[in-house]
N, C-alpha and C positions, 0 to 999 in steps of 0.2 A: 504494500500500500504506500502509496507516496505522502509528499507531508500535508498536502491539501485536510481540510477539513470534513471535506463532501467532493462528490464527484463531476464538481465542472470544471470545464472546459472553458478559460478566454482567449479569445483570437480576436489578437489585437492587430487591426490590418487599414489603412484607408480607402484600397481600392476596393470598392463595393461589390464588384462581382467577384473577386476573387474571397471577400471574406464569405460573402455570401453559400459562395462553393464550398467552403470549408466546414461554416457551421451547418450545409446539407449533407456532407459526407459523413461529420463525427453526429448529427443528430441519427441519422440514418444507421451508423453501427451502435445505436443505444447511448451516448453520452448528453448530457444535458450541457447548453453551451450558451456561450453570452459572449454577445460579441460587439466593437467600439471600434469605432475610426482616427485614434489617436492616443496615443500613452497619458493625457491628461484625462479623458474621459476615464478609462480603464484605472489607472490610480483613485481616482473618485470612487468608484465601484468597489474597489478592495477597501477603499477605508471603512465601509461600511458593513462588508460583504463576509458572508464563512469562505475561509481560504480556498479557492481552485485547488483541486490536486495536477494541475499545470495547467504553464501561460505558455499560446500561441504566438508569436512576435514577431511582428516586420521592423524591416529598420529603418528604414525611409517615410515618414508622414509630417503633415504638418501638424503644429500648435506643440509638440510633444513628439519627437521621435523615438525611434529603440532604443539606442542609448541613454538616450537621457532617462527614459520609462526604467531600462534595467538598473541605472546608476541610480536613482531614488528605492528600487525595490532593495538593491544589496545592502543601501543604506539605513532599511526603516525593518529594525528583528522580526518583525513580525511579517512580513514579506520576504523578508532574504534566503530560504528555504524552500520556494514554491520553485517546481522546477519549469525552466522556459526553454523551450523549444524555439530555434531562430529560424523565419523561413523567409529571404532575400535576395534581391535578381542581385544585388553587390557581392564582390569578392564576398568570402569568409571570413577574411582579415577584419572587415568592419565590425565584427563582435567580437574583436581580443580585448582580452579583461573584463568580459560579462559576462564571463564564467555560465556557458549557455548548457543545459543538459544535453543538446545536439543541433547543427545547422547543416539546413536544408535550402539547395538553389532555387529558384525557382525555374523551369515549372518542376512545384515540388512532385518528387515520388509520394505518390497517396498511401501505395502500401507502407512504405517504411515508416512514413509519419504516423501513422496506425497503427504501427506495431510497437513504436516511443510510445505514443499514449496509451495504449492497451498495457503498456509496461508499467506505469506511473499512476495511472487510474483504476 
């Protein structure tokens, strides 16, 4: 069991059809999911929220991008243990030192991304 509280799923992504894609694939393998167009919304959510048992993350968005979103999670204990999953048309380099559970190109591989979360969740 991962360190989440309950067993959702955020995917945090600004392009609309591709989060959209995502929260129909993990809805459709059975996960409950919740999904935001920017690291600031998504930080709102958690302040409030029982902990994901993992965060989906782009890195590229406005208002709030990935790093920034991860560099506030590593920062606040009670977030810094949810595992994130990074999934970005950028090198992989763009998430050194965000200590990512795993990252993914995009167009991400759908199985493998489901088999991270199937692992965590």
């Amino acid at each position: 069991m991962a360190s989440g509280d309950n067993d959702v799923v955020v995917v945090v992504e600004d392009e609309e059809e591709a989060r959209t894609f995502l929260i129909q694939i993990l809805e459709f393998e059975g996960f409950d999911v919740v999904g935001f167009s920017n690291g600031a919304e998504a930080l709102d959510y958690l302040a409030h929220a029982l902990k994901p048992c993992l965060i989906v993350l782009d890195m590229r968005m406005p208002i709030m991008d990935g790093p920034q979103f991860r560099t506030a999670m590593l920062q606040d204990s009670r977030l810094a243990d949810i595992p994130v999953v990074i999934v970005t048309a950028l090198e992989p380099s763009v998430a050194a030192g965000l200590s990512p559970l795993r990252i993914f190109r995009k167009p991400v591989d759908v199985s493998a991304l489901l088999d991270v979360i199937r692992a965590n969740c």
